[in-house]
N, C-alpha and C positions, 0 to 999 in steps of 0.2 A: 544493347548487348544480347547475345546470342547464347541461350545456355543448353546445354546437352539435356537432353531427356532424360540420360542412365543417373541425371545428379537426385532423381525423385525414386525413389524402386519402391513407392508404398505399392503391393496387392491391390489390382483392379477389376473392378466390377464392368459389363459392359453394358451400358445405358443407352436402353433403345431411347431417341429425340424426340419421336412421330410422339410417343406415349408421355414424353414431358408435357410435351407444347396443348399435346391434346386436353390436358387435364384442366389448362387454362382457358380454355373459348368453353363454347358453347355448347357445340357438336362435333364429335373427332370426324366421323363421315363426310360429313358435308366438309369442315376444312381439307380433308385428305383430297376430295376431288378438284377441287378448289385452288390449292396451294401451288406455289413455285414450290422449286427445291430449296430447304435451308441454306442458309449462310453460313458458311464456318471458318471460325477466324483461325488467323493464319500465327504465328508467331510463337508456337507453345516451344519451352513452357513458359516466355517470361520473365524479366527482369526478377535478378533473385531476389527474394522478398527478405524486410525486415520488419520487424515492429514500430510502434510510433511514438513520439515524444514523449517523456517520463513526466515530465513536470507538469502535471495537470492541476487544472484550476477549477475544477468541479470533478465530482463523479454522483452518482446517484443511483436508486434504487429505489422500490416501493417499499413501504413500513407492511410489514406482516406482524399478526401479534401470536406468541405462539398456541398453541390449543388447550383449552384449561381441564378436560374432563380428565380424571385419575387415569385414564389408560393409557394417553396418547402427553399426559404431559409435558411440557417441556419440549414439543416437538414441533416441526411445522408438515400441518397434515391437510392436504389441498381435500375439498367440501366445494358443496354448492354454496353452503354460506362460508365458505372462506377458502376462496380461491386463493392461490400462493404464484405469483408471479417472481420466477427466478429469469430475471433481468437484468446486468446491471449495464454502466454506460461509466464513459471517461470523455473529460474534454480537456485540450489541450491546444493552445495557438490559435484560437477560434473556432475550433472543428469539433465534429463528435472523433474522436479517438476509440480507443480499445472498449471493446462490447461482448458484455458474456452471459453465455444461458446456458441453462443445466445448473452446471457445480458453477462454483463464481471463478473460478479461473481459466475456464473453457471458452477460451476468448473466439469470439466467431467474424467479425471486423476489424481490421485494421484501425481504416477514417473513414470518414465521409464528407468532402466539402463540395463546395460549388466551383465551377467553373466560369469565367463569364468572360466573353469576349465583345469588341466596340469596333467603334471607327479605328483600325492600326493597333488594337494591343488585344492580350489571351492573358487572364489572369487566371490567377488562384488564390481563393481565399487566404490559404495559408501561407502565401509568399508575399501580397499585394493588398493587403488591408492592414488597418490597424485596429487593434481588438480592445471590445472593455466586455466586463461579464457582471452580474448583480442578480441578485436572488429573485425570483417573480413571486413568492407571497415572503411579507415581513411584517413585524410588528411595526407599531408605531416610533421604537425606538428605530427600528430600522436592522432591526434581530430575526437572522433567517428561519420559517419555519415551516421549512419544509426545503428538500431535493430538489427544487424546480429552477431552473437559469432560464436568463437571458443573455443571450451573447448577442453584442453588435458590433457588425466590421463595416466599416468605414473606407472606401477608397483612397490608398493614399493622395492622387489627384480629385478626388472629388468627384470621382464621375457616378458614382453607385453606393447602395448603402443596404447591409442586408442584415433584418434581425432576426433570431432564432431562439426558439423555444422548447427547451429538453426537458421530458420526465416520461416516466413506465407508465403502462394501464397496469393498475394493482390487481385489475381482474384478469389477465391475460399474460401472455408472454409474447411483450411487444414493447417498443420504444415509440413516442410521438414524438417530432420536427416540427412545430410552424414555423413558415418560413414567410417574412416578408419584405420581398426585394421594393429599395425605392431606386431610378433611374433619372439623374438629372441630365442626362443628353441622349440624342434619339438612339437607336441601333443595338440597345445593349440587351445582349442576348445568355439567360444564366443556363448552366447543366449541372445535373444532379452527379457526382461521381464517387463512385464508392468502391473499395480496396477490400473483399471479402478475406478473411485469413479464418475461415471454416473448420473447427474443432480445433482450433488451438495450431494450426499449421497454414501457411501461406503458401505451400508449395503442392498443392492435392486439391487444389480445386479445380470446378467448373461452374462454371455462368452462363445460363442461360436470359431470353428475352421470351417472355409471351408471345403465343403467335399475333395476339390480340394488339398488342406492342402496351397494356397496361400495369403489366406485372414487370418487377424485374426479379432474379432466382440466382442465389446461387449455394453451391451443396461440393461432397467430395464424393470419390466413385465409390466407396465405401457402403457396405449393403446398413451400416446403421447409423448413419452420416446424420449430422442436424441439415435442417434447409434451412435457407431465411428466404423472405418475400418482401418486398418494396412494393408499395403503390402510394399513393396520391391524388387529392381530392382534385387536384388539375389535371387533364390528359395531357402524358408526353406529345409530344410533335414528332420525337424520336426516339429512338433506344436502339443501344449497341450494346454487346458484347465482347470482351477483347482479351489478349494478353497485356499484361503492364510492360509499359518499354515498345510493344510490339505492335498490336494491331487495337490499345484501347483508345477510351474516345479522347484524352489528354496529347495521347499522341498524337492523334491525326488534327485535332482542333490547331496545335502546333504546329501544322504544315500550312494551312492556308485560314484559320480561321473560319472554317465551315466542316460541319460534321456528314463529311463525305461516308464514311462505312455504315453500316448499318446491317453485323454481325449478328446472327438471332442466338449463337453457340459459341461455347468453344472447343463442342468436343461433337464429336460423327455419331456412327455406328459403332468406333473403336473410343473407349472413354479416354481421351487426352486431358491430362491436369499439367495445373501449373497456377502460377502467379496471377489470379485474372482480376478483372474490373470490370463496373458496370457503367454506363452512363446514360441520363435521359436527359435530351432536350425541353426547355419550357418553352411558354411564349415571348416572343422578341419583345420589350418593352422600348415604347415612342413617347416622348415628349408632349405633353400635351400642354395648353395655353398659360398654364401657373408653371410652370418650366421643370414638371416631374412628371413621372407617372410611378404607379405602383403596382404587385401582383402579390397576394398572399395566397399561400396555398399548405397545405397541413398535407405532412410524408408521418408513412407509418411503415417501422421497420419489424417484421413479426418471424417470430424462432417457433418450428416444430420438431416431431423426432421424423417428420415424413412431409414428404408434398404439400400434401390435403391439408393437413391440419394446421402448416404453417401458415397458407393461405388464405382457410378461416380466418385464423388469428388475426392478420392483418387487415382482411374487413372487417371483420367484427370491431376491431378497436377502431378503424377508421368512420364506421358509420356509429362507434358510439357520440364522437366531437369532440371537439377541441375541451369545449367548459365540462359537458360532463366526466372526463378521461382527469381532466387536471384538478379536479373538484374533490374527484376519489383519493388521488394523490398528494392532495395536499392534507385532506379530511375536515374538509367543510361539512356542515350542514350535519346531517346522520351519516357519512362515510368516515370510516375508522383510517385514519390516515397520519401523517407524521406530525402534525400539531398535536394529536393526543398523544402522541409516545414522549413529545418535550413535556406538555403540560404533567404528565406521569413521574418526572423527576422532579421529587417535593425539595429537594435542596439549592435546584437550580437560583430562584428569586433571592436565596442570602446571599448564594455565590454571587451574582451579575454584581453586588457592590462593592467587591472586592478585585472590578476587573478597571481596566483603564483605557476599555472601547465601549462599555455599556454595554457587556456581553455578547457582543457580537460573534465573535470568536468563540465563547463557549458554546452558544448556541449553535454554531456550526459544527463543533470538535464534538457536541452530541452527537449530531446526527451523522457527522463521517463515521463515527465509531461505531455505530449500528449497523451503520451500512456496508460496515466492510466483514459482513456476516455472513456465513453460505446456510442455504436455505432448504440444503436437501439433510445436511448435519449441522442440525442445530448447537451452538453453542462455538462452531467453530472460526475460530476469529483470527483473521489473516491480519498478514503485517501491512501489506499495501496495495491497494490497484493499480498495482500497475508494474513493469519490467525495466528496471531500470537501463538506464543511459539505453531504449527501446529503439530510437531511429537506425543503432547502427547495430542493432544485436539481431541477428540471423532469424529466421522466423521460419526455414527450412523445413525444421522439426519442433515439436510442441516444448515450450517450456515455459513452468508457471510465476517464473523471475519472483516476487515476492507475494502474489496469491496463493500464499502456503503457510503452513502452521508452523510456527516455533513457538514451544511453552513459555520462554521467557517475553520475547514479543505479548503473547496470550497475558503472560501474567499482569504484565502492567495496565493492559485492556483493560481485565476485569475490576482490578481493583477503583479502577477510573469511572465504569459504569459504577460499582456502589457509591464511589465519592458523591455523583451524581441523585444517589435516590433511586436507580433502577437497583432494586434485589433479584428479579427472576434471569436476567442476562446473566450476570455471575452465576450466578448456583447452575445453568444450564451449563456454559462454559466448563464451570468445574467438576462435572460432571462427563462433559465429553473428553476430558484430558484421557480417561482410561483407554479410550481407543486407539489413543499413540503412548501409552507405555507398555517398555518390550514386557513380554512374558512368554508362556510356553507356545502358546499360541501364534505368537508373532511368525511371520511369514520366511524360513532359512535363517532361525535364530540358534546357537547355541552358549549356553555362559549361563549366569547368573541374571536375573531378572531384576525387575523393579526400576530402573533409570528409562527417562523419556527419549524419545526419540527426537533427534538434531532438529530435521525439515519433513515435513511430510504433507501428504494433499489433504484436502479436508474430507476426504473420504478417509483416512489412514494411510492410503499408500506412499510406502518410504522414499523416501527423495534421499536425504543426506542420514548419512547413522554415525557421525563423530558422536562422542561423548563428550557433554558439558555439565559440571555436577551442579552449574547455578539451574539450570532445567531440568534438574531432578531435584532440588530442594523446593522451587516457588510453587508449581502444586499444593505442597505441604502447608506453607506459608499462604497461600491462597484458601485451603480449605480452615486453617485457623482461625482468618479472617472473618469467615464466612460466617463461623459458628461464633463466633465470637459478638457479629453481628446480629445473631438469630435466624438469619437467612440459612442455617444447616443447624438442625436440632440435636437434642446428642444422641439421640438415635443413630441421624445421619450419618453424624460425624466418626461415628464408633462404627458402622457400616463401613463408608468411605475408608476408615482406618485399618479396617480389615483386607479388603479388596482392591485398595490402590497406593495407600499413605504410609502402610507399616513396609511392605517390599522395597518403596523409595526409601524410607531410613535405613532399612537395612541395607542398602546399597551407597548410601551415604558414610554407612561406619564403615564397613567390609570391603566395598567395591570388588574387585573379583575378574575371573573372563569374560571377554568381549567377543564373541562371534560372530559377525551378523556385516554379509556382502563384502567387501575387500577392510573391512575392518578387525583384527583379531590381535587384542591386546590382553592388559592386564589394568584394571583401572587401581591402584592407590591414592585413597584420599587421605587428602587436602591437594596432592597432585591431580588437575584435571588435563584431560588428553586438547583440550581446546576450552579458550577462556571464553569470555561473552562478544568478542570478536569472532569467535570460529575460526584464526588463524594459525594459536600455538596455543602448545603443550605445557606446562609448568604449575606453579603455585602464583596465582591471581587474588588481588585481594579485594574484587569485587564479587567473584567469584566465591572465596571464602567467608564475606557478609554474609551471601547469602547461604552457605551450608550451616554455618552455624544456626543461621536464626531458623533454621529450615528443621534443626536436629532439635531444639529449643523448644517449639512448636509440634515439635511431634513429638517429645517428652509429655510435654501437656496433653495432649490428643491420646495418648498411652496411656497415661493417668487415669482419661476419664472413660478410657474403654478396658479398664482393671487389669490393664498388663504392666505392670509394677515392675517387673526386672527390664523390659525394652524401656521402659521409662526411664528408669536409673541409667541406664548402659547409654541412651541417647543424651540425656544429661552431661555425665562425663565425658563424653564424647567431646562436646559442642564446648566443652572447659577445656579440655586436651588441647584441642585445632585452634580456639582461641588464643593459649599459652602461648603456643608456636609461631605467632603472627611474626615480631622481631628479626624472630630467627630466619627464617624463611624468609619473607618479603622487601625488609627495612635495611639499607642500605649504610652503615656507618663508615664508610670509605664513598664519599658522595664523587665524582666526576662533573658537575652544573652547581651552577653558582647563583645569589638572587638579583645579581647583578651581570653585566659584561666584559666587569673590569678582570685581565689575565690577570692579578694578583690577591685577588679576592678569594677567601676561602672557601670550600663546599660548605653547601649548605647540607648539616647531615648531623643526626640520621633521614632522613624520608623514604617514603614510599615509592616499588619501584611500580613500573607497568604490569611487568610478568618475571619472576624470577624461574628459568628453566630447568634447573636442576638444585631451586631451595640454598642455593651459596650467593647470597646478592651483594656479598666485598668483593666477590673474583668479577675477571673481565671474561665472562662467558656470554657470548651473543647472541641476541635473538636470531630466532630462522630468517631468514630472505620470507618477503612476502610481498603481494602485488607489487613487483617490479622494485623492490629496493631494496636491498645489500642489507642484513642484517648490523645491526651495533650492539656495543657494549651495553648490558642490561643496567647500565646505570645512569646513561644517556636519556634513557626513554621516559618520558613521565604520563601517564595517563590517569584521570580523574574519577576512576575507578573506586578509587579507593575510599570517596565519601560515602560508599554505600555502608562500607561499616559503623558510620554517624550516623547515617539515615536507619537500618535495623538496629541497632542498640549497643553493636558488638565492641565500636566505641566512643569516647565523648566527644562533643564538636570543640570542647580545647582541649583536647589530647595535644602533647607538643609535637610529636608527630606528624600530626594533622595538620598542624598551623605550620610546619616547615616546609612541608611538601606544599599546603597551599601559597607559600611565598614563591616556590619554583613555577607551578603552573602559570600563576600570575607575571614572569620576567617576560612580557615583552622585547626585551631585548636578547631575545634568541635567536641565532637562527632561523629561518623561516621551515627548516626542515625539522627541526625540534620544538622551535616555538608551538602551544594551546591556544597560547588566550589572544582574542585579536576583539578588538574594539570597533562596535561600530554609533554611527550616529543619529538621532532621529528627527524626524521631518520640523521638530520642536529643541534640536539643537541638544538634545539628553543621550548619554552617554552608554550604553548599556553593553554587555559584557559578548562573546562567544568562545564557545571553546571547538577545537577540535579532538578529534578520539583521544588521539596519543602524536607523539612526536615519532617521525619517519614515517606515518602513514601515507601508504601508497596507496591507497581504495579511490579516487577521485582521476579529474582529467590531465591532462601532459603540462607540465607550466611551460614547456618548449613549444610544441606543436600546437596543442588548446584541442589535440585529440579526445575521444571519450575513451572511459576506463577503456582498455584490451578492446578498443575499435578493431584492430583487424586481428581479433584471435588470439592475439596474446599479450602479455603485461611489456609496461616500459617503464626504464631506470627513471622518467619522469613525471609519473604519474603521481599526483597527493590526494591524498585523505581532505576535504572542507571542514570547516566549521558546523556540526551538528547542531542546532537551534535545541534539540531536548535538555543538552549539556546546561545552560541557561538555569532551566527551570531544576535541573539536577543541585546546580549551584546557588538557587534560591531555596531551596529547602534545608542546604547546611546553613546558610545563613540567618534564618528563622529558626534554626534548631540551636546555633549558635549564639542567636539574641537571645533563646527563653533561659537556656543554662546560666547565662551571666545577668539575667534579669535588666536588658535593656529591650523591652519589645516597648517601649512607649508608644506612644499614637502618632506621634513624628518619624520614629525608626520604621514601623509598621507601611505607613506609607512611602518612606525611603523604599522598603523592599516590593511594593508595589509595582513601583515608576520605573525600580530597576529590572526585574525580575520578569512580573505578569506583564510588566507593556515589554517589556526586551522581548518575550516569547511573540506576543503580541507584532511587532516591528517585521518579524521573520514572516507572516502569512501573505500569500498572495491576495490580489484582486478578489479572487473565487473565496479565500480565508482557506486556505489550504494550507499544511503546514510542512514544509521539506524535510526531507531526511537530511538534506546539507545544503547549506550554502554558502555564496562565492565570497571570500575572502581580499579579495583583489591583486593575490599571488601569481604571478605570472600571465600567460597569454590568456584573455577573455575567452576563448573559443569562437566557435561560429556562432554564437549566439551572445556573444558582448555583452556577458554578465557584470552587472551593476553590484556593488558591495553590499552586500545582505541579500541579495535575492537567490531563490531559489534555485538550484542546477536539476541538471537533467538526472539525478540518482535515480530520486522514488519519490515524488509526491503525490498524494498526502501519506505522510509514514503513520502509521497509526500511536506508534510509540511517543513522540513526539504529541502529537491530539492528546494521547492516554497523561503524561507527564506534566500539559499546559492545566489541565481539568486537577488532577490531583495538586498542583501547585497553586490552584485558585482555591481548593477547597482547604490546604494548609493552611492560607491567608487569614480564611473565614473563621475556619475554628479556631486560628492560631493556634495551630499546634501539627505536628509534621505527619500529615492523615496515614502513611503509610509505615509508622514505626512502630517497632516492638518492645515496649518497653520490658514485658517479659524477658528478653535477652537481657536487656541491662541489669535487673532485678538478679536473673539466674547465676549470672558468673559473678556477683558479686558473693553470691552464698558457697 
């Protein structure tokens, strides 16, 4: 496909070639006499680009510890003795996928796989193999510890076999590959091919090749562009430069099975961008008399903000080696590396015997949660690496799909790392919340202050500015935690109280004008403008757990920083919006039944999903949203509503609570209404899932098996998955609801185990990855013929999800629901 030029109008820079290529050889002189004239590929700009597979099965990063001296605390501050390698990597289908340096959403690669062509066929890794992946350092248990994979792809005929080896140099800003191809019939010849998408855009690049032909490059015209550099301890045979679709090496290997171009650019005198690739030929591997032969060779992918220095980088980590590079990384011997950051969480060794893989999974849901840290602003903790449903989503223009901050996402984070035994994550974390809450300062704000900001980068800048009052209560609730913990003194917390925790309550009681980018309302709470979906407007009563306990907790926090009347006033407050739960939310004209039978009664009162306008008897309907026709607000059920069991606000036998949980639980719904969907384990065991809510349209087409709004925009048949965090949501009322009726025996205990911690458990990939949803086995499979319970293309690993498996293990252990407040329970009883 042939695309116009005018579809890229980034501002270009013109980049002399001669001064590229020269930087790579030896001596520009002597090459300039020397030299043909460059090659310059033809085809710009390029198959349009999109991003890559969402559901990954590893990602990684180097463990940095932050700096401990009083100035710089809490920070990560690059030193000769502690260098800070902002790297991170994603794999998916067997490939390295989406790779970012700088800020952690500054994606700079697409993929990177191999190419390998034989006697009669052109494969690709990702099309033509089949994949398995497993941790390269573990304990004995077989408990990963550390970042480091192996991937091995396997020919589906059996003609080849290639494995690989991913982790950062903690000293550098660089990624290592070992690569080592086995060959069981003569001819088979691999290439290295890689899909740069340079600063977070696919459509503004250029590729160049060494004149040397042992570097490969590629950068955007942009005067403060990142490079990356490619080398390898093998010398290419070849190397090209291309457009994708057009003139790269994919292509042309696809015409005859020989890499006829051998493109050194893809841009002149006049800087041409677009869609580019790079690719290097290896050595042809021959059969030799045991009926294989083999090639290993170590690829090192290195990020600078210039030329020079990216290319450093990539020696320098290439001739540090394989063992030393993965030795730092792992933190063997005296190198401070990601086995000390596990061995650092004192609670982890009582957890692991409350799990039902021998912690495997926790140990991994550590270290993905660390990992999904950005390194220039410490504390800020993203929801996921990665862009969901990625393959078909536009890559045009930069966008950082879930490498962005939402405080409620954050909240559960942190509390997950204290579940853990890390204390300095949290406190840093809650600590950097001030950065994304509005105030006067905030960048085209006017209104009232104190409420967090929707999405934003983990620098601060604003992405989305809905208003949600659960993301402006759980800071609160987060910093109570904390203090409550020890990990915030009351110094701290009376500080904190002052400069970030008293303006959120008072925007909790008051709420007020909203100004700020195409947003300009009036916030009234208990009405929030968007519930913990970000979809709609109304009175939510997961949403409402959390302002209460949020008002509760900063009564107390008020208390102890001697403001006696906000104390009071948040009090009352948090007993007010309480009162009003019934009225507002609870449905006594029910429309669903616990059964299918047409003459069966409603089951009612229960709880609705979202009541819009606080009347939940009338038949007022929710908005249209991802592609489905709004319904009757009494239709809808979503499981929201335990969170008022979970903070305090109410009890796990409230009759209430046990109605509605009898609705969620009718599998015999509709499949557009129906939650709960059953799945089975490889041990014949039963375990539960739920989805958001009923009529959710966030997922793929059950018609088509399209991805969400694949071309741009939503369809009538798109659904919402099964969430895997829901699981662990719904194992926490259940242990909250064994302690109240004093059945947690040591039988029921383990019940909640096998169902709960292995159900979450059952949901993780190969890699222990954990989905933001998975497949149901509702309508058309898709292109990728999902299997029931496995992972979709959303966002894996979701962090929240990690965050809720870690606090649902550590419930187990203490027996008792780690993230409740009993204070709320206590308060509104007085």
């Amino acid at each position: 496909m042939t695309i116009k030029p005018t579809l890229f109008s980034r501002s270009l820079i013109a980049i002399s070639l001669s001064a590229l290529l020269s930087a790579c050889g030896a001596d520009s002189s002597t090459q300039t006499q020397n030299a043909t004239p460059p090659l310059i590929a033809p085809g710009a700009p390029g198959d349009l680009p999109t991003w890559a597979f969402s559901g990954k099965t590893g990602i990684g990063t180097s463990f940095e510890p932050y700096v401990t001296t009083t100035q710089h605390a809490g920070e990560y501050q690059d030193s000769v003795d502690n260098p800070v390698s902002r790297v991170w990597f994603s794999l998916a289908q067997g490939i390295l996928t989406e790779t970012m340096f700088g800020l952690i959403h500054n994606a700079q690669l697409k993929e990177a796989q191999f190419i390998v062509t034989g006697n009669g066929f052109i494969d690709t890794e990702k099309d033509n193999t089949i994949t398995s992946i497993d941790y390269l350092y573990k304990d004995d248990q077989g408990r990963p510890l550390s970042l480091a994979y192996k991937v091995v792809n396997k020919d589906i005929e059996g003609k080849y076999q290639i494995e690989k080896h991913f982790f950062t140099d903690p000293d550098r800003d660089a990624l290592m590959m070992k690569v080592m191809f086995t060959a069981f019939e003569s001819g088979i010849t691999p290439y290295l091919y890689l899909n740069p998408h340079v600063d977070n855009a696919g459509a503004n690049d250029i590729a160049t090749v060494s004149r040397d032909g042992s570097t490969l490059l590629a950068y955007t015209a942009e005067a403060d562009s990142s490079v990356i550099s490619i080398k390898a301890d093998t010398p290419f045979i070849k190397a090209s430069a291309g457009f994708v679709g057009q003139s790269d090496g994919l292509t042309d290997l696809q015409q005859n099975g020989e890499m006829d171009w051998q493109y050194q650019s893809t841009s002149g005198k006049t800087a041409q961008i677009g869609n580019v690739a790079l690719t290097a030929q290896l050595p042809t591997l021959d059969v030799s008399t045991d009926g294989k032969t083999s090639l290993t060779s170590t690829f090192v992918i290195g990020f600078g903000k210039d030329q020079a220095s990216s290319i450093a980088t990539t020696q320098a980590t290439l001739a540090s080696g394989y063992k030393k590079v993965l030795a730092a990384y792992n933190g063997e011997g005296d190198n401070l590396g990601w086995q000390d950051y596990l061995a650092s969480l004192d609670a982890l060794p009582s957890m692991t015997a409350n799990t039902t893989d021998g912690g495997k999974l926790l140990y991994a849901s550590a270290l993905v949660l660390k990992a999904q840290e950005d390194k220039t602003h410490a504390g800020a903790l993203i929801a996921s690496l990665s862009n969901p449903w990625g393959d078909t989503v536009s890559a045009v223009n930069g966008s950082t799909g879930y490498k962005a901050v939402w405080p409620r996402d954050f909240y559960q984070c942190a509390m997950a790392f204290l579940a853990m035994g890390d204390t300095q994550t949290p406190k840093v974390a809650f600590e950097y919340l001030k950065k994304v809450q509005v105030s006067s300062q905030t960048p085209g704000y006017k209104g009232v202050p104190g409420w967090f900001l929707q999405k934003t980068h983990v620098d601060g800048e604003i992405e989305w500015v809905g208003v949600q009052l659960d993301q402006t209560a759980m800071p609160i609730m987060l910093g109570w935690k904390l203090w409550q913990a020890g990990v915030l003194t009351d110094s701290e917390i009376s500080h904190w109280y002052k400069t970030m925790l008293k303006p959120a309550a008072e925007f909790l009681v008051t709420g007020g004008d909203v100004k700020l980018d195409w947003n300009n309302t009036h916030i009234t709470p208990l009405k929030t403008q968007q519930e913990r979906w970000e979809e709609q407007q109304g009175y939510s009563p997961s949403t409402t757990a959390a302002v209460v306990a949020g008002l509760v907790a900063a009564s107390e926090i008020a208390t102890q920083s001697n403001d006696t009347a906000a104390a009071a006033q948040y009090l009352q407050t948090a007993k007010q919006m309480a009162a009003k739960i019934d009225d507002l939310m609870v449905t006594t004209q029910g429309r669903l039944t616990e059964t299918d039978a047409n003459d069966s009664p409603a089951i009612a009162p229960y709880f609705l999903r979202l009541a819009p306008t606080g009347q939940p008897n009338s038949n007022v309907k929710l908005a249209d949203n991802n592609g489905r026709m709004g319904l009757d607000q009494r239709l809808i059920l979503d499981g929201g509503f335990l969170e008022l069991v979970r903070y305090g606000v109410r009890s796990a036998n409230d009759s209430t609570v046990k109605q509605t949980l009898a609705l969620i639980d009718n599998t015999n719904l509709d499949d557009n209404l129906r939650v709960k969907y059953q799945f089975t384990t490889q041990d014949n065991q039963q375990i539960p899932g739920f989805r958001r809510y009923g009529n959710d349209g966030y997922g793929e087409d059950v018609h088509t098996g399209a991805s969400y709004a694949e071309k741009g925009s939503n369809t009538p048949g798109q659904r919402g998955r099964v969430w895997p965090f829901f699981t662990g949501e719904r194992g926490h009322f259940e242990l909250a609801n064994a302690l109240i009726d004093n059945s947690l025996s040591q039988e029921r205990h383990q019940q909640l185990l096998n169902r709960y911690v292995k159900g979450m458990e059952y949901f993780a990939n190969e890699g222990l990855m954990l989905p933001e949803q998975a497949w149901d086995g509702v309508g058309n499979p898709t292109r990728f013929n999902y299997q029931m319970g496995q992972g979709t293309n959303s966002a894996t690993p979701l962090a929240w999800t990690h965050a809720e498996y870690v606090k649902l293990v550590r419930s187990m252990t203490d027996k008792a629901v780690w993230d409740a407040y009993p204070i709320v329970t206590e308060a509104l009883k007085r």
